[in-house]
C-alpha positions in Angstrom: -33.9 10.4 2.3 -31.7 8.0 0.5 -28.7 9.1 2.2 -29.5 8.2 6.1 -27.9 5.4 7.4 -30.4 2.7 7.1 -30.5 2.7 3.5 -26.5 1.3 3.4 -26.0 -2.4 3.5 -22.9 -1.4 5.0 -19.5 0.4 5.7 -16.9 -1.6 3.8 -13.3 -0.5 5.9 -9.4 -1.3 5.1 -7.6 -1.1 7.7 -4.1 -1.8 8.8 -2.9 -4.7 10.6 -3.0 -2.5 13.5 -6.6 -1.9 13.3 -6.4 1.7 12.1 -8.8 3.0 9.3 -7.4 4.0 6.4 -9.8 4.3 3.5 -13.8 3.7 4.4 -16.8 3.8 1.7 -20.7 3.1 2.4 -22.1 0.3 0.0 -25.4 0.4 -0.6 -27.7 -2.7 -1.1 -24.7 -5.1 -1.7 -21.0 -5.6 -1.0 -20.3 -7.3 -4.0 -16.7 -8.2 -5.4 -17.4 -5.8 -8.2 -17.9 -3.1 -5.7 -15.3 -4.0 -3.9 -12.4 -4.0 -6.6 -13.5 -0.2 -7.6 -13.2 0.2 -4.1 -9.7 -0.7 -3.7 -8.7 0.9 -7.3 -10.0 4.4 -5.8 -8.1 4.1 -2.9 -4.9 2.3 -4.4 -4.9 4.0 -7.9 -1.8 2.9 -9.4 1.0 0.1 -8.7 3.4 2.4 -6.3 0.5 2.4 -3.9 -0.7 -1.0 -3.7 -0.5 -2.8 -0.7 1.5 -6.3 -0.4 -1.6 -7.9 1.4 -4.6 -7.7 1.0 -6.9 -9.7 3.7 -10.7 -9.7 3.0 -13.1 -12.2 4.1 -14.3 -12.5 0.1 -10.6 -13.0 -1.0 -10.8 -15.9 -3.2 -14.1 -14.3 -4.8 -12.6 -11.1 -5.4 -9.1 -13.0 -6.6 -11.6 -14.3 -9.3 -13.5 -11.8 -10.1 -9.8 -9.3 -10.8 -8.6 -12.4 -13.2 -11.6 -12.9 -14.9 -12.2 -8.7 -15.2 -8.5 -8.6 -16.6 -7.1 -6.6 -14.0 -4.9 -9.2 -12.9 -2.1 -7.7 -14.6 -2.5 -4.6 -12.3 -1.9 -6.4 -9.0 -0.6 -9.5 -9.6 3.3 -8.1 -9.2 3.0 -6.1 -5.9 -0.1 -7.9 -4.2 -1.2 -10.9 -2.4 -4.8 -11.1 -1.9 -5.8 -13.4 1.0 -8.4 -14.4 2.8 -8.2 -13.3 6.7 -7.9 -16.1 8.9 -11.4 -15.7 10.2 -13.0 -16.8 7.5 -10.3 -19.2 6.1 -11.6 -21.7 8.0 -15.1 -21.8 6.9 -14.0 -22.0 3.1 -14.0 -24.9 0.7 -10.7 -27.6 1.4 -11.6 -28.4 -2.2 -11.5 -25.2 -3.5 -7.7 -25.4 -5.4 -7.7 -21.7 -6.0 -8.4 -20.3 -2.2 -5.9 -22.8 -0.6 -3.2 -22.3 -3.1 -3.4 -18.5 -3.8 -5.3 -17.0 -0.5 -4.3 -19.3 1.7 -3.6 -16.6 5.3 -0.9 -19.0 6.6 1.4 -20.9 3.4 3.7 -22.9 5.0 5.8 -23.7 1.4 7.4 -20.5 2.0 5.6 -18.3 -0.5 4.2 -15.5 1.8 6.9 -15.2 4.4 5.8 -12.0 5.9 2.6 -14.0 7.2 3.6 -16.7 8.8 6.7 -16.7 10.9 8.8 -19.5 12.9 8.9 -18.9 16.7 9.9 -20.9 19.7 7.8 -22.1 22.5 9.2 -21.8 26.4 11.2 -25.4 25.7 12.6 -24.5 22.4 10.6 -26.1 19.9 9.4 -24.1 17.0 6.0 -23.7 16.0 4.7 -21.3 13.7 2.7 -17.8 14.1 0.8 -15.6 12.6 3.2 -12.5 11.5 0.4 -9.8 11.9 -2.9 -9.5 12.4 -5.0 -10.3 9.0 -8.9 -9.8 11.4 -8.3 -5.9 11.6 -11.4 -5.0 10.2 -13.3 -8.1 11.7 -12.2 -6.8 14.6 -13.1 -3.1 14.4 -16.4 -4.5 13.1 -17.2 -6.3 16.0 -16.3 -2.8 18.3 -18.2 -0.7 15.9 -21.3 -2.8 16.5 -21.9 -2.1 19.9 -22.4 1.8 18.4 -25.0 0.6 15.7 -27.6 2.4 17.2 -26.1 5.5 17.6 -24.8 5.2 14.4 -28.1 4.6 12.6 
C-alpha cells in the first residue's frame, strides 16, 4: 500500500510562532526546496495571504531556488524568508546570501519584528529574540516520541 505511513520521508508542517499547525502535507521520498515552494504556494495562494516570515531550516536554499524559479517577484514585497535560529548556526559564515538575506537575528535594523532591544535586571540592554522562529523544530521533537504510533 503506497499510502501507509512508512512510505513518507516525512510530514513537512508550518506552524505559527506559537507552535500551532496551520497547514501540514506528507512528502514522499524527499523534502526538496522544489517541493517545498509548491507547498507554501498551495497554502499561501496569492500576495494578501502571505506571511511576513517565513522560518525554515532550508531558508537560504529555498530563497535560491524562488529567485532562480522566478517567483521572486511573488514574495519578495510581503515576505522574509529566514532561516530558524536552530539551524542558523550550523550554516556557512561565508555564505553572503544566508547572512545577509536569512539571517534570524539582523541587527542593522532590517527585520525589526525579530529581534528586539530589552533590558537586563541592571539596566543594560541586550538583544532578544522577538518570537519563537523553532516552532516546528519544536513540535517535531514532541511528535517524535509518537513515531511509533504514528507509523
Amino acid at each position: 500500500n503506497y499510502f501507509s505511513a512508512p512510505r513518507y520521508y516525512c510530514v513537512e508542517t508550518i506552524c505559527a510562532p506559537c507552535g500551532v499547525v496551520l497547514a501540514w502535507r506528507k512528502f514522499a521520498k524527499a523534502e526538496g526546496v522544489a517541493k517545498i515552494l509548491k507547498f507554501l504556494e498551495d497554502v499561501y495562494p496569492d500576495s494578501a495571504s502571505h506571511p511576513s516570515y517565513i522560518a525554515i531550516d532550508k531558508g537560504c536554499a529555498l530563497l535560491k531556488h524562488i529567485v532562480r524559479q522566478g517567483h521572486w517577484i511573488a514574495w519578495e514585497p510581503t515576505t522574509h524568508i529566514i532561516v530558524d535560529s536552530y539551524h542558523y548556526i550550523n550554516h556557512r559564515v561565508t555564505d553572503h546570501l544566508c547572512r545577509t538575506w536569512c539571517n534570524p537575528a539582523p541587527l542593522n535594523g532590517d527585520a525589526p519584528n525579530l529581534v528586539v532591544v530589552a533590558n537586563d535586571k541592571q539596566g543594560n540592554p541586550y538583544y532578544k529574540w522577538a518570537f519563537n522562529t523553532q516552532a516546528c523544530e519544536q513540535l517535531n521533537a514532541w511528535i517524535g516520541g509518537f513515531q511509533t504510533v504514528l507509523n
